[in-house]
C-alpha positions in Angstrom: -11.0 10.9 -3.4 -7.5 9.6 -3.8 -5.6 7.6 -5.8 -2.3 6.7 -5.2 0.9 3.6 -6.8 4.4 3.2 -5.7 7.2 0.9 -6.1 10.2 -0.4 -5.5 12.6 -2.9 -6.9 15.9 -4.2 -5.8 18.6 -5.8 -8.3 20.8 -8.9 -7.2 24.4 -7.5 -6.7 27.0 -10.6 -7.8 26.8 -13.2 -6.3 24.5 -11.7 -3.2 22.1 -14.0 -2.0 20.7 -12.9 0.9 19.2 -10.2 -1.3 16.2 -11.7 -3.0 13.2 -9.4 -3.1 12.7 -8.3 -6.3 10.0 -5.9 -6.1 7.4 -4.2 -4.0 4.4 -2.4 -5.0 1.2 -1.2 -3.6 -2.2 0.6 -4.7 -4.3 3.2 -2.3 -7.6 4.1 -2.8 -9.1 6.6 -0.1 -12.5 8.3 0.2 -13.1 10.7 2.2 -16.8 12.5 3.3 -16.6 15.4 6.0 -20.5 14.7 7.9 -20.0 18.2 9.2 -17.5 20.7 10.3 -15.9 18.9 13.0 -15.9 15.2 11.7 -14.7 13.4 8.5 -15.3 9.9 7.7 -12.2 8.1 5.7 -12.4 4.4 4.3 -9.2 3.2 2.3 -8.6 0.2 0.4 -5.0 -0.8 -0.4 -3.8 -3.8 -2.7 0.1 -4.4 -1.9 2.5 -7.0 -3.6 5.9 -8.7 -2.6 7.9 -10.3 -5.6 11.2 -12.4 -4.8 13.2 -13.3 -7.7 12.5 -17.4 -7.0 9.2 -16.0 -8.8 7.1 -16.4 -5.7 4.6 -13.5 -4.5 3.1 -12.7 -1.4 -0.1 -10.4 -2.3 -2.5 -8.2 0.5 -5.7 -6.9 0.5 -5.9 -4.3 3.0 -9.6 -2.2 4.4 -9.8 0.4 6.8 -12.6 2.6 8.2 -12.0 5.8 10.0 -12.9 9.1 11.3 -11.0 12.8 12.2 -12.2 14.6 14.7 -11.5 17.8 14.9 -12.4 20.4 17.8 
């Protein structure tokens, strides 16, 4: 299992306006379960977040399912 959080942010510079995300930040979650010695199953979940500084967000919810191979 892990765990991961990160983020970002941005400040406004002046009078800069072209510049107006404020923040980013995301969450991982990943599992992973080896079925035997040459495959591994990995599922991940990740919850990410956009933040301008008008006040509006943009949030995702993001799954995906996987496997390694390994030979």
């Amino acid at each position: 299992m892990g765990v991961n959080y990160g983020q970002s942010r941005a400040e406004l510079a002046g009078n800069d306006t072209t510049l107006n995300l404020q923040k980013q930040q995301a969450a991982v979650v990943a599992l992973t379960c080896s079925v035997n010695k040459f495959v591994q199953v990995i599922g991940e979940y990740t919850w990410a977040q956009d933040k301008w500084y008008n006040g509006a967000t943009q949030d995702a919810n993001i799954g995906v399912l996987g496997t390694f191979i390994y030979w």
